[in-house]
C-alpha positions as CSV (number, residue, x, y, z in Angstrom):
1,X,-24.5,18.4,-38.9
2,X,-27.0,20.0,-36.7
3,X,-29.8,22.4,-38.0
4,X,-29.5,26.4,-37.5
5,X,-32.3,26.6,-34.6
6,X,-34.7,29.6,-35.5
7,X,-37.2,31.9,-33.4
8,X,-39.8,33.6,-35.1
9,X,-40.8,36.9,-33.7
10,X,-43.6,39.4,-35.4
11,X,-47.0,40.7,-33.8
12,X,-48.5,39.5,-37.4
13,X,-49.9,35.7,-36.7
14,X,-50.2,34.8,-40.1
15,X,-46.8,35.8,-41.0
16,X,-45.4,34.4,-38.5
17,X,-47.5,31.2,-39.5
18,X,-45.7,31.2,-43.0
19,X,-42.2,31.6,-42.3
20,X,-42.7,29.0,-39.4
21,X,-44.2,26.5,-42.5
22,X,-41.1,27.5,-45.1
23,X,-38.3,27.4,-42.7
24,X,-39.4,24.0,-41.7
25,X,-39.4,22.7,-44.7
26,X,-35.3,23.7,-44.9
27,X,-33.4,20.4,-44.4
28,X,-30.9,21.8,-42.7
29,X,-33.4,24.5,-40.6
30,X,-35.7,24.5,-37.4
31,X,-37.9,26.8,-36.0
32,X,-37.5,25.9,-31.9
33,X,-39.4,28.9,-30.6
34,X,-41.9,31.6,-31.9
35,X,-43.8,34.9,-30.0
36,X,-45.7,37.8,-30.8
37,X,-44.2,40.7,-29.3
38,X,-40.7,41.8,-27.7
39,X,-41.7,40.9,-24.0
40,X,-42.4,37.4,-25.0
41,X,-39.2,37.3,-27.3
42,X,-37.3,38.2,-24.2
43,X,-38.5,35.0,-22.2
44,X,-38.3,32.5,-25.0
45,X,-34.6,33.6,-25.6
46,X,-34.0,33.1,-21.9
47,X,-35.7,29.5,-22.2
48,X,-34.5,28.6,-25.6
49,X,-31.2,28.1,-27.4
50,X,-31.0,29.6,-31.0
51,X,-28.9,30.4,-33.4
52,X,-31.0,32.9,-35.2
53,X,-34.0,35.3,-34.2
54,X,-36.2,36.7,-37.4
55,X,-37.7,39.8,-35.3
56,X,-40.2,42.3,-36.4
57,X,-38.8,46.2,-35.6
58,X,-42.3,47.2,-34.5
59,X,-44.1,45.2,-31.8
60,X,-46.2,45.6,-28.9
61,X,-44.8,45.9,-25.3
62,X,-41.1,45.9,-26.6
63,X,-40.1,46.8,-30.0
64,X,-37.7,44.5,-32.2
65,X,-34.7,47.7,-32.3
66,X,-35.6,47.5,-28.1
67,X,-35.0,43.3,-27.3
């Protein structure tokens, strides 16, 4: 079976640090991509396959409600 592929996405480092460190400790979980604000969500989800995107609301550049 293969894993659920996750991005990370929150202007908050250390956050973003932590659910990067849980989620990979998931068996069945990966985290294939992670950024810091909507602009760079946008071209990390243009690069990147995923099957889910944990995403912040409010962001610099682009807001989470906005990508």
């Amino acid at each position: 079976m293969d894993k659920i592929k996750v991005c990370i996405v929150d202007d908050n480092r250390e956050l973003v640090a932590t659910l990067e460190q849980f989620i990979s400790n998931q068996p069945d979980m990966e985290v294939v991509a992670t950024a810091y604000n909507g602009q760079d969500c946008l071209e990390v989800l243009n690069d990147t396959e995923v099957d889910v995107c944990l995403l912040d609301i409010i962001m610099p550049h682009i807001d989470g409600l906005n990508v």
